[in-house]
C-alpha positions in Angstrom: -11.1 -50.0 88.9 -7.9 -48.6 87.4 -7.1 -48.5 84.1 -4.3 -46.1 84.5 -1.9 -48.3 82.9 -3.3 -48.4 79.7 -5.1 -45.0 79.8 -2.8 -43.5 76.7 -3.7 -46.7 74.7 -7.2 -46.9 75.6 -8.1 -43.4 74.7 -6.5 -43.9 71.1 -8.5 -46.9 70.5 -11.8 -46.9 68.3 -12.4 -50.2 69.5 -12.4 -52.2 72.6 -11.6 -55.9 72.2 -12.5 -57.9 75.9 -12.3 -61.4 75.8 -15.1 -62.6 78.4 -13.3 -62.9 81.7 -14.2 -61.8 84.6 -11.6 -58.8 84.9 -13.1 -57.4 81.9 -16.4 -56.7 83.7 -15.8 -53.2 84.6 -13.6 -52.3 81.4 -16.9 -53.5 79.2 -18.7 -50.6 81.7 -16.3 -48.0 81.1 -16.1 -48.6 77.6 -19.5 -48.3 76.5 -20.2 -45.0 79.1 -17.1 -44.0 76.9 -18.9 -44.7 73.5 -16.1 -46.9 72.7 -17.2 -50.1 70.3 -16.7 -52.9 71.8 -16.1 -56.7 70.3 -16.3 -59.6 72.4 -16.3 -63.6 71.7 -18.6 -65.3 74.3 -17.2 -68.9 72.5 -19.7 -71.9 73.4 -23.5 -70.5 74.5 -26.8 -72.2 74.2 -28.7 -70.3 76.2 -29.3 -65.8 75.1 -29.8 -65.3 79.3 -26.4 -67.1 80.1 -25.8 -65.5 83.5 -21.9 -65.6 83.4 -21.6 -63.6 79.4 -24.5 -61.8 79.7 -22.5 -59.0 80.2 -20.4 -59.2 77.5 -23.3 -59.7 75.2 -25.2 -56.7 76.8 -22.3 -54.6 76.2 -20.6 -56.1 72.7 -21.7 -54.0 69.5 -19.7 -56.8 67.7 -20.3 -60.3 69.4 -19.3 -63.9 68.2 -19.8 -67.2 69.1 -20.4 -70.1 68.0 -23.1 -72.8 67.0 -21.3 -75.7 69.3 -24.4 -75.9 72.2 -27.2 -74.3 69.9 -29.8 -76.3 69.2 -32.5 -75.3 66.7 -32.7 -72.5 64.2 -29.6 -70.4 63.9 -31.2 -67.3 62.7 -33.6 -67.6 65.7 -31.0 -67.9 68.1 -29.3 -64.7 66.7 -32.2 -63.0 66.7 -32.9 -63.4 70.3 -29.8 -62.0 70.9 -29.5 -58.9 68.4 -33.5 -58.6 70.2 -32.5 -58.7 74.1 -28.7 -56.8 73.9 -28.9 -54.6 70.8 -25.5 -55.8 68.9 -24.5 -54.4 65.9 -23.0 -57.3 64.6 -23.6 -60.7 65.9 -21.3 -63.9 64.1 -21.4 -67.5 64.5 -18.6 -69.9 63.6 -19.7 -72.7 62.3 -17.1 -74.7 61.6 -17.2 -77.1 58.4 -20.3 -75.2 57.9 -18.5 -71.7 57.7 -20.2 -68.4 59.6 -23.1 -66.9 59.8 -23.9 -63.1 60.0 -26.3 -60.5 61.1 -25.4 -56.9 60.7 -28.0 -54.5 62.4 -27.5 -51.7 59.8 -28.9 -53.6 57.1 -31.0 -55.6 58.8 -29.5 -58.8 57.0 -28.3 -62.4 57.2 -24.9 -63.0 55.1 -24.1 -66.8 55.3 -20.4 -67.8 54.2 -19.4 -71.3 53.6 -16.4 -72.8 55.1 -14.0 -72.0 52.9 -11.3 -75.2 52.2 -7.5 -74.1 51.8 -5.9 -76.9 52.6 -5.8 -80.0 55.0 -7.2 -79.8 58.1 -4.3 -80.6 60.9 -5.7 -79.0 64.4 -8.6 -76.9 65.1 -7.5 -75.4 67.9 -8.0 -71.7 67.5 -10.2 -71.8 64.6 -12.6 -69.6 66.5 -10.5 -67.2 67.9 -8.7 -66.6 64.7 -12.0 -66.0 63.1 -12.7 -63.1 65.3 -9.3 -61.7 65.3 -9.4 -61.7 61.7 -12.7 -60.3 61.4 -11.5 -57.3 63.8 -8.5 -56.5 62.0 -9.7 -56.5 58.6 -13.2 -54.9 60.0 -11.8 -52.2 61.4 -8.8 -51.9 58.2 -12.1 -50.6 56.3 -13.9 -53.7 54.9 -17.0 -54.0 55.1 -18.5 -56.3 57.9 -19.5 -59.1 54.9 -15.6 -58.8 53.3 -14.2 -58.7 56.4 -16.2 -61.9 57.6 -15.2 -63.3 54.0 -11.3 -62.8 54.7 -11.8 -64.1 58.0 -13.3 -67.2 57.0 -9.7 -67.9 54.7 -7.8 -66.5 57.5 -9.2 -69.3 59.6 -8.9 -72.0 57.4 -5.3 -71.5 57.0 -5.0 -71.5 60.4 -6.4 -74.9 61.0 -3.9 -76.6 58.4 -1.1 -76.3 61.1 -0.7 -77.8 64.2 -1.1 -75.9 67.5 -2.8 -73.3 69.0 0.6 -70.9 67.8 1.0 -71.4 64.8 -0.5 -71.0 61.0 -1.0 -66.9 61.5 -0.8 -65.6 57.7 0.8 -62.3 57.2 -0.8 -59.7 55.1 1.2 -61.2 52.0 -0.1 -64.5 51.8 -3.6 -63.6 53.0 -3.7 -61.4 49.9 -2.6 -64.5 47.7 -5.2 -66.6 49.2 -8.1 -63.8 48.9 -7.2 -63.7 45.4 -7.9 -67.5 45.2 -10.5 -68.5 47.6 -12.6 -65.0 47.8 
């Protein structure tokens, strides 16, 4: 596989951010022989031993997903996971329930509520602007907890617009709304 076009920008990187597609397979390799960190979102799962992301979760130190197809106990769940693949940090979006959190390092559960900024217009990228979020502010120097906090407002400013494109806060107005809703 060649990565030649991005070989300037992937050797500057801390942090390796695949989305679980198939072309990312051997990037997720290369990364982790490279002792890159790498953060993945594996979306809907219900089963730890799904054969299509268990790559991405075997090779994710930061993995999220959400609780769409789990059935049972959520910390359970989670724990099967951070027990079979060895994350680091393992979230699941919850929704109107808000995220939940395990962070190896300190061997703890943080749950957040959803946090409410406004209406709610579209949830179309509710997830995926959690995790985007949660990078940037993560790897910005918060902590995994703050970061997953901002995320959680990030996110629900996102979902009071319509469309996938639209209701991205700037660094302004997500410091205006920390300062309310954190």
């Amino acid at each position: 596989t060649s990565y030649e076009f991005e070989k300037e920008l992937y050797e500057n990187s801390d942090i390796v951010i695949a989305c679980n597609i198939n072309y990312n397979r051997d990037l997720l390799k290369k990364a982790k022989a490279d002792g890159k960190v790498i953060a993945t979102d594996v979306h809907v799962l219900s089963d730890i031993k799904d054969e299509y992301n268990r790559d991405f979760m075997k090779y994710a130190d930061i993995l999220f997903l959400s609780d769409e197809n789990i059935k049972g106990d959520y910390r359970k769940f989670i724990m099967s996971i951070v027990e079979e693949y060895d994350n680091s940090i393992v979230v699941l979006g919850m929704g109107d329930k808000g995220a939940l959190m395990y962070h190896k390092e300190v061997d703890e559960f943080y749950e957040l509520p959803a946090v409410k900024v406004g209406n709610v217009v579209n949830t179309v990228g509710a997830g995926d602007s959690l995790f985007s979020s949660f990078i940037h502010y993560f790897t910005n120097g918060c902590t995994a907890y703050d970061a997953l906090k901002k995320a959680t407002i990030f996110a629900s400013y996102k979902i009071g617009f319509d469309g996938a494109s639209e209701g991205f806060a700037d660094e302004e107005v997500m410091e205006k709304l920390c300062e309310t809703y954190a």
